[in-house]
N, CA, C and O atoms as a GROMACS GRO file, in nm:
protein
  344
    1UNK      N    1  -2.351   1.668  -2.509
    1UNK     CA    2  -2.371   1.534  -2.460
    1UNK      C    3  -2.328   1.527  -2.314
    1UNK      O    4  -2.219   1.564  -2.272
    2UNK      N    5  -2.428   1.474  -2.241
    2UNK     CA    6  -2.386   1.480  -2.068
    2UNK      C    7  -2.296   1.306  -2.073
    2UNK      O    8  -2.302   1.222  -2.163
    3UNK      N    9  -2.230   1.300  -1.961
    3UNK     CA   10  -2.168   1.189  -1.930
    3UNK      C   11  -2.190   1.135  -1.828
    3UNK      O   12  -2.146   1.191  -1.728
    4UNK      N   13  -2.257   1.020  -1.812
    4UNK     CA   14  -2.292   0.954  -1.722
    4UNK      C   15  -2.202   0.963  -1.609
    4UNK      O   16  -2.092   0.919  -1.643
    5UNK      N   17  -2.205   1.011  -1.462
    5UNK     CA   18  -2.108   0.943  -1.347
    5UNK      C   19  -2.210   0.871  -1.298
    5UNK      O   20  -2.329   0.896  -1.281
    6UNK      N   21  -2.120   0.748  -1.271
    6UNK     CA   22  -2.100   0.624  -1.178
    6UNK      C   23  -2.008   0.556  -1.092
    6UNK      O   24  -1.898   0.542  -1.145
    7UNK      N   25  -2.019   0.508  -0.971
    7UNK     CA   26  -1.934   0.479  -0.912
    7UNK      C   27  -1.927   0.304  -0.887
    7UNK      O   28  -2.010   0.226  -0.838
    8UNK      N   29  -1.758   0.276  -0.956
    8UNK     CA   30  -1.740   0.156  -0.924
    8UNK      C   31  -1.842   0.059  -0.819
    8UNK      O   32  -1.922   0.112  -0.743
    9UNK      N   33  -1.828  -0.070  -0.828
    9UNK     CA   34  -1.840  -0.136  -0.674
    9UNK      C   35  -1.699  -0.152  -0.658
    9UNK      O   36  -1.615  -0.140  -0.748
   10UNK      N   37  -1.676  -0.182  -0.526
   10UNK     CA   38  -1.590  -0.246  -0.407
   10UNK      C   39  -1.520  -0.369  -0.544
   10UNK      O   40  -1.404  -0.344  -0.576
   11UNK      N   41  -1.579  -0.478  -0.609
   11UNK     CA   42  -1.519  -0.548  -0.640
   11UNK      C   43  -1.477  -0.488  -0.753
   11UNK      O   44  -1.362  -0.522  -0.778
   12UNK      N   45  -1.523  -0.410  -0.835
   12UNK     CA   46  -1.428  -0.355  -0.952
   12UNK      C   47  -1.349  -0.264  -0.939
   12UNK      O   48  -1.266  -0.243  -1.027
   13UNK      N   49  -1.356  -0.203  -0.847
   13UNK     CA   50  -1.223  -0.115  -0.778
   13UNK      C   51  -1.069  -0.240  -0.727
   13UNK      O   52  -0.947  -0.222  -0.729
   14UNK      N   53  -1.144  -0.341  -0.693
   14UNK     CA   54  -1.016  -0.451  -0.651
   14UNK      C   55  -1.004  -0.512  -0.792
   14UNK      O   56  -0.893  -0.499  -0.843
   15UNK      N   57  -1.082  -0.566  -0.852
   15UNK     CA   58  -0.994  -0.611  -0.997
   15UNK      C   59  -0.935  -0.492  -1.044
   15UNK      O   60  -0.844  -0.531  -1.118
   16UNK      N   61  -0.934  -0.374  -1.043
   16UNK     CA   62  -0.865  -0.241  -1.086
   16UNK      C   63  -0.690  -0.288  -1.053
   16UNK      O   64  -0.595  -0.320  -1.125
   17UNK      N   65  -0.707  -0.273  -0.917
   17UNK     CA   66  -0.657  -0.257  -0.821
   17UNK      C   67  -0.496  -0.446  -0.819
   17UNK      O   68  -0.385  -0.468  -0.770
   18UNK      N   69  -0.569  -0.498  -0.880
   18UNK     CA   70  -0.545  -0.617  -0.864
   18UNK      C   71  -0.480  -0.616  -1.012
   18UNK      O   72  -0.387  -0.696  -1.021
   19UNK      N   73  -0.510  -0.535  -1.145
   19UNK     CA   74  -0.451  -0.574  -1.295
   19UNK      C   75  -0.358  -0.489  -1.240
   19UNK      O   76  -0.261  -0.553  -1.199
   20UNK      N   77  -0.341  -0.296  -1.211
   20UNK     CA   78  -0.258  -0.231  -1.165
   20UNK      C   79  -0.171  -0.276  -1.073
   20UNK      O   80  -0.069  -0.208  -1.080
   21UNK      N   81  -0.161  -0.372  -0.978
   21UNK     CA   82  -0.058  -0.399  -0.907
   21UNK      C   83  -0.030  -0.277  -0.800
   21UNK      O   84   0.086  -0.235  -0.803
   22UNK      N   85  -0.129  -0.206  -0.694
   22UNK     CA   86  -0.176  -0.127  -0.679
   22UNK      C   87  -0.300  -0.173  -0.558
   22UNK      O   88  -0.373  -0.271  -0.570
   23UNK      N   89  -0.304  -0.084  -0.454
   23UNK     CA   90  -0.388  -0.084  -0.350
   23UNK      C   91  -0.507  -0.007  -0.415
   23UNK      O   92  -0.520   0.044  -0.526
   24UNK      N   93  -0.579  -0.016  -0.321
   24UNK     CA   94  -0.717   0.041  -0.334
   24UNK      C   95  -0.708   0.210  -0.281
   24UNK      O   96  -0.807   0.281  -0.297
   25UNK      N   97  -0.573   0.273  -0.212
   25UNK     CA   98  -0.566   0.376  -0.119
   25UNK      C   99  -0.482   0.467  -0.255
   25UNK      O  100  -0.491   0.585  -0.287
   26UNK      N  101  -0.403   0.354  -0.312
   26UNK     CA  102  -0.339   0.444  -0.415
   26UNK      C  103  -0.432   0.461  -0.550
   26UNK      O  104  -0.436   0.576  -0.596
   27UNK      N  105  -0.494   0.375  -0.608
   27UNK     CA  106  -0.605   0.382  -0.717
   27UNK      C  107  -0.654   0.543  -0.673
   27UNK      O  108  -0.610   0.649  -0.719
   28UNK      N  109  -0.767   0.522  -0.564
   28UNK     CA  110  -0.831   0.654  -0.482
   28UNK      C  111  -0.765   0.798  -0.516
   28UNK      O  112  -0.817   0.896  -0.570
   29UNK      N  113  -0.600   0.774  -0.454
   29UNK     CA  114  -0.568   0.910  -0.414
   29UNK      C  115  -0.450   0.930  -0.481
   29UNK      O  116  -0.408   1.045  -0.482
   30UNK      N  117  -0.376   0.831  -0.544
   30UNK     CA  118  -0.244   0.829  -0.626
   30UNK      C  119  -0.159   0.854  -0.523
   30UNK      O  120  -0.081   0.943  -0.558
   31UNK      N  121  -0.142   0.823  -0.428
   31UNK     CA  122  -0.029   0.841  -0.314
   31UNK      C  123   0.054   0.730  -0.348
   31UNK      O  124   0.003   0.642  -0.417
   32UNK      N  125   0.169   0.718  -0.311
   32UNK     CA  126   0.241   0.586  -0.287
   32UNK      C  127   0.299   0.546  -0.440
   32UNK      O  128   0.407   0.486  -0.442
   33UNK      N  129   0.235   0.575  -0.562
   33UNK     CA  130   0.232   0.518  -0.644
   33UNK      C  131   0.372   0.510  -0.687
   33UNK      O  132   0.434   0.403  -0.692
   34UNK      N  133   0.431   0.644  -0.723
   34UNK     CA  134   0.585   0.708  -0.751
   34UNK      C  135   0.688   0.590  -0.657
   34UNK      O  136   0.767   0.503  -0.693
   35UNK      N  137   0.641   0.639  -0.518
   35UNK     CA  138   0.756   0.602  -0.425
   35UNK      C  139   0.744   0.430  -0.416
   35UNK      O  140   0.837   0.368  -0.365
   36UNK      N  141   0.633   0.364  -0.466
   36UNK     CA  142   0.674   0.215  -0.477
   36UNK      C  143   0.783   0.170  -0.563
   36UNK      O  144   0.877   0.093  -0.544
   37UNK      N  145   0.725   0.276  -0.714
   37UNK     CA  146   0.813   0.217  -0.797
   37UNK      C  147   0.954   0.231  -0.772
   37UNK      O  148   1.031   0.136  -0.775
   38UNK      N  149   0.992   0.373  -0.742
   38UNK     CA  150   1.121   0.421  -0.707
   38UNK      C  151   1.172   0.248  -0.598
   38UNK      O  152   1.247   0.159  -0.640
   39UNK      N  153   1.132   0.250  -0.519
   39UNK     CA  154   1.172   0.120  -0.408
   39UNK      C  155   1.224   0.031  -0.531
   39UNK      O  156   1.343   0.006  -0.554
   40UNK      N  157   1.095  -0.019  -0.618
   40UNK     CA  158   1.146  -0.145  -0.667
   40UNK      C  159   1.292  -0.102  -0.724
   40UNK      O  160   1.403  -0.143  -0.691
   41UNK      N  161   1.245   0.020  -0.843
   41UNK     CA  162   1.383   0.082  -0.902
   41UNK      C  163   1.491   0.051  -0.852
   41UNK      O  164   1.571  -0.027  -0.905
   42UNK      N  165   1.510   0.122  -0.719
   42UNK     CA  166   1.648   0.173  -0.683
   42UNK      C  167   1.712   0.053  -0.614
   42UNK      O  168   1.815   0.077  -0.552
   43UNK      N  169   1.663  -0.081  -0.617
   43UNK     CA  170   1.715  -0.203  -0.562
   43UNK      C  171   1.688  -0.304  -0.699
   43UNK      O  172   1.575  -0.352  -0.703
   44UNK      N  173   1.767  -0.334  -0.794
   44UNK     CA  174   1.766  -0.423  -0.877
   44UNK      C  175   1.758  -0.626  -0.785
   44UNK      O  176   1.688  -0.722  -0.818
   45UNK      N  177   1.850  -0.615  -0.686
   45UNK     CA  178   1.913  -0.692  -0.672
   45UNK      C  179   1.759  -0.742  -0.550
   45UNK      O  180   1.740  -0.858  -0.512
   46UNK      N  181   1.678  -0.634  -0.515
   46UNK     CA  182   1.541  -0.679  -0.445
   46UNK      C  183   1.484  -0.775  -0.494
   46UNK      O  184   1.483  -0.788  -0.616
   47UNK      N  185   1.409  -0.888  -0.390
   47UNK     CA  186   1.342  -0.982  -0.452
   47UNK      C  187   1.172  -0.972  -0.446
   47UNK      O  188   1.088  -1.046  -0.497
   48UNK      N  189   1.161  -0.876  -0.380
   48UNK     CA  190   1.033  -0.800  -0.353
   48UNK      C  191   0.970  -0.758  -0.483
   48UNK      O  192   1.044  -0.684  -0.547
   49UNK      N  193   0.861  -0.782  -0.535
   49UNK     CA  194   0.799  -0.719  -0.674
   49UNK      C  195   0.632  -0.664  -0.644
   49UNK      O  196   0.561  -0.758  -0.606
   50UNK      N  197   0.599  -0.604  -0.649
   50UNK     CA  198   0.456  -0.457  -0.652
   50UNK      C  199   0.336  -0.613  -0.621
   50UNK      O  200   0.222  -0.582  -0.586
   51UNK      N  201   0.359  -0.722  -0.631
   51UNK     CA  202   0.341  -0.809  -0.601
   51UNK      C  203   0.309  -0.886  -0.461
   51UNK      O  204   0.220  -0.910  -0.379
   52UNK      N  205   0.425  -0.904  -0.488
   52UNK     CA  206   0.483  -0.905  -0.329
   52UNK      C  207   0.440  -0.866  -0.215
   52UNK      O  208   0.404  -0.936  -0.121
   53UNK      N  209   0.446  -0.672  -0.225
   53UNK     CA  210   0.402  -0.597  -0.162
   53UNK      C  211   0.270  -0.585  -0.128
   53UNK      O  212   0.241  -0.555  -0.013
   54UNK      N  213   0.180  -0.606  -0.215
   54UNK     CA  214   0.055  -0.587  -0.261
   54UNK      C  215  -0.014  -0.739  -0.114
   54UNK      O  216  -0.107  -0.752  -0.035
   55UNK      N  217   0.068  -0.791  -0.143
   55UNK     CA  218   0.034  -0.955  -0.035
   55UNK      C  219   0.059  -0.927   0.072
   55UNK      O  220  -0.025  -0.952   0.159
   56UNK      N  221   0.177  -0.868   0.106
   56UNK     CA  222   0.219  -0.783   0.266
   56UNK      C  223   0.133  -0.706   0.290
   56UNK      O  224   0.130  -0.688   0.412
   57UNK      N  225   0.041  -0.636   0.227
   57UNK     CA  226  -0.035  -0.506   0.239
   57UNK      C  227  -0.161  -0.546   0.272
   57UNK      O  228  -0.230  -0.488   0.356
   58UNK      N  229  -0.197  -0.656   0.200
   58UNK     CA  230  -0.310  -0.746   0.239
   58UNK      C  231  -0.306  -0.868   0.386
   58UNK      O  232  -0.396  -0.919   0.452
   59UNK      N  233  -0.154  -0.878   0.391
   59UNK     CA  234  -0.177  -0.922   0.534
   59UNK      C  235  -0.214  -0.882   0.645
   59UNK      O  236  -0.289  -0.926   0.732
   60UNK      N  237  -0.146  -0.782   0.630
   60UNK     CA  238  -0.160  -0.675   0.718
   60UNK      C  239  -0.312  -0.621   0.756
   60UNK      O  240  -0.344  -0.559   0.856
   61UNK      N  241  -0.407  -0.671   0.630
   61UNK     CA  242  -0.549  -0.580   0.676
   61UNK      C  243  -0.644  -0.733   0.750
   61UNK      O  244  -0.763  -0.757   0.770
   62UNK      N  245  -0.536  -0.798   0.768
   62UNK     CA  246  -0.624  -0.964   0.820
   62UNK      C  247  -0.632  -0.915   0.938
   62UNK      O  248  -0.568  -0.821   0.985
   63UNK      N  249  -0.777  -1.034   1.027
   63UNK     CA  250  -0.767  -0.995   1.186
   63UNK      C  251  -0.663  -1.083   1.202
   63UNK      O  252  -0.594  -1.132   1.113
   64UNK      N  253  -0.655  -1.103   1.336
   64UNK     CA  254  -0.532  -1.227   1.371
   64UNK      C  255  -0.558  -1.388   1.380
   64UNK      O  256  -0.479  -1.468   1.430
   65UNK      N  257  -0.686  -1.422   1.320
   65UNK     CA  258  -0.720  -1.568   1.362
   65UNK      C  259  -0.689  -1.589   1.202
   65UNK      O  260  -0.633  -1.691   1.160
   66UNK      N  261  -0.743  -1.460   1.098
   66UNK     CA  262  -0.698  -1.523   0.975
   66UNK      C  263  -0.565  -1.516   0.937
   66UNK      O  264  -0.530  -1.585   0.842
   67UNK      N  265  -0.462  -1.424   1.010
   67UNK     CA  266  -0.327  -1.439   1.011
   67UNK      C  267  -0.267  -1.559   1.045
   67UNK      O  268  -0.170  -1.603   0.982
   68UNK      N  269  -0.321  -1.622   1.150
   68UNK     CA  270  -0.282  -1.745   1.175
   68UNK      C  271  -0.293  -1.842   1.083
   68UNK      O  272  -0.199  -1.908   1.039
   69UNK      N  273  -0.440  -1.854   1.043
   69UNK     CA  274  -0.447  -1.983   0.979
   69UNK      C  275  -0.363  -1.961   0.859
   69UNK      O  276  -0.287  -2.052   0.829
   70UNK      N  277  -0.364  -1.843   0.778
   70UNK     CA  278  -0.262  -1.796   0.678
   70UNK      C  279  -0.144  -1.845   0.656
   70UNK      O  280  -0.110  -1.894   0.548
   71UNK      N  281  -0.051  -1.832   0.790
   71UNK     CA  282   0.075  -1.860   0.835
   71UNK      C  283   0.067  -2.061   0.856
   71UNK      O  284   0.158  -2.134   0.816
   72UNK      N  285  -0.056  -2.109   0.922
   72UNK     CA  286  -0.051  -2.260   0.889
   72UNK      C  287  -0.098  -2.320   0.750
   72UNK      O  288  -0.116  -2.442   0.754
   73UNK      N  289  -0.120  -2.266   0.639
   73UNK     CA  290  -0.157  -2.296   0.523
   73UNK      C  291  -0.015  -2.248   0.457
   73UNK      O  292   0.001  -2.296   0.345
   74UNK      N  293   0.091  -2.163   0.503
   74UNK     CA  294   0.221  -2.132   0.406
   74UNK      C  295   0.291  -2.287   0.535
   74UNK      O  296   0.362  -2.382   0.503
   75UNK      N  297   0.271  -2.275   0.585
   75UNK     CA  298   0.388  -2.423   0.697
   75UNK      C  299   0.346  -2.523   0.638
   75UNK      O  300   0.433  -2.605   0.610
   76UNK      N  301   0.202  -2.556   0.596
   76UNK     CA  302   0.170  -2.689   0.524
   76UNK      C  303   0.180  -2.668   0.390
   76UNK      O  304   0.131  -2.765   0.335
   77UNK      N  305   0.221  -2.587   0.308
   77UNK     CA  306   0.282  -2.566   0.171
   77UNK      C  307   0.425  -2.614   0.139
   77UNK      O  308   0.480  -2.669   0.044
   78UNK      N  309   0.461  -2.569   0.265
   78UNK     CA  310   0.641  -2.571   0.252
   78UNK      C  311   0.646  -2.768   0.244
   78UNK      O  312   0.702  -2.835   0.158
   79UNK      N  313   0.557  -2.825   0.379
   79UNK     CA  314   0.527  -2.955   0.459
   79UNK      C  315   0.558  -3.041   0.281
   79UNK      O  316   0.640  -3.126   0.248
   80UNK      N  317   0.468  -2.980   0.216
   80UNK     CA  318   0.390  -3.059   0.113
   80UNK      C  319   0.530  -3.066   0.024
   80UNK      O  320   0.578  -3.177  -0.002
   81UNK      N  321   0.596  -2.937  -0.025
   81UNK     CA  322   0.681  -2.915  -0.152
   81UNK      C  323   0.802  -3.022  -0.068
   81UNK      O  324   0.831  -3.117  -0.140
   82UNK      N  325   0.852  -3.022   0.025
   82UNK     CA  326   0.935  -3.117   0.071
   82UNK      C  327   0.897  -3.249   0.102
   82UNK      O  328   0.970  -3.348   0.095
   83UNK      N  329   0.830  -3.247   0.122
   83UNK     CA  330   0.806  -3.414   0.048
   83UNK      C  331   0.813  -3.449  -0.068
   83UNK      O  332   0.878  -3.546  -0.108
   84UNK      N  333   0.735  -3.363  -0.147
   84UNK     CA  334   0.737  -3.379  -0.344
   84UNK      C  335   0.881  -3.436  -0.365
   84UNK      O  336   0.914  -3.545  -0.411
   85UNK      N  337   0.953  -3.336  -0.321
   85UNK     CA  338   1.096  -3.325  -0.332
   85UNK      C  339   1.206  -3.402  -0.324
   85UNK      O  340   1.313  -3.390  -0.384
   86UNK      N  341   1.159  -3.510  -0.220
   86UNK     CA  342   1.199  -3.640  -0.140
   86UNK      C  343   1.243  -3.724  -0.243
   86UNK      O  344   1.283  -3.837  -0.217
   0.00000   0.00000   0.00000
């Protein structure tokens, strides 16, 4: 029996990528994978979670106009929860 190869798309490599908690560079090549966890590991008291990281990692691939507006959509989040709060 032969076995079909096929290759993902782009978006099912990111829902992959997105249930794993996991980049698209480590899915690929398994780099990084060990030494994230070890990070979270070896700091209990970290508030950082594969999460977390995963959002830093994605900032990072923004140009800078969507960094910005990014950064004014977390200032009008904060704007909003302090008022709730009031």
């Amino acid at each position: 029996m032969e076995e079909k190869k096929t290759n993902p798309t782009a978006d099912k490599i990111m829902d992959i990528c997105n249930v794993l908690q996991i980049t698209p560079e480590q899915l690929l090549t398994g780099k990084g994978i060990e030494d994230e966890e070890e990070i979270v590991a070896a700091s209990p008291e970290s508030r950082f979670t594969p999460y977390d990281i995963q959002l830093i990692e994605d900032y990072h691939g923004l140009k800078e106009e969507q960094k910005k507006r990014l950064m004014a959509y977390v200032e009008a989040l904060k704007k909003i929860e302090s008022l709730e709060n009031m």
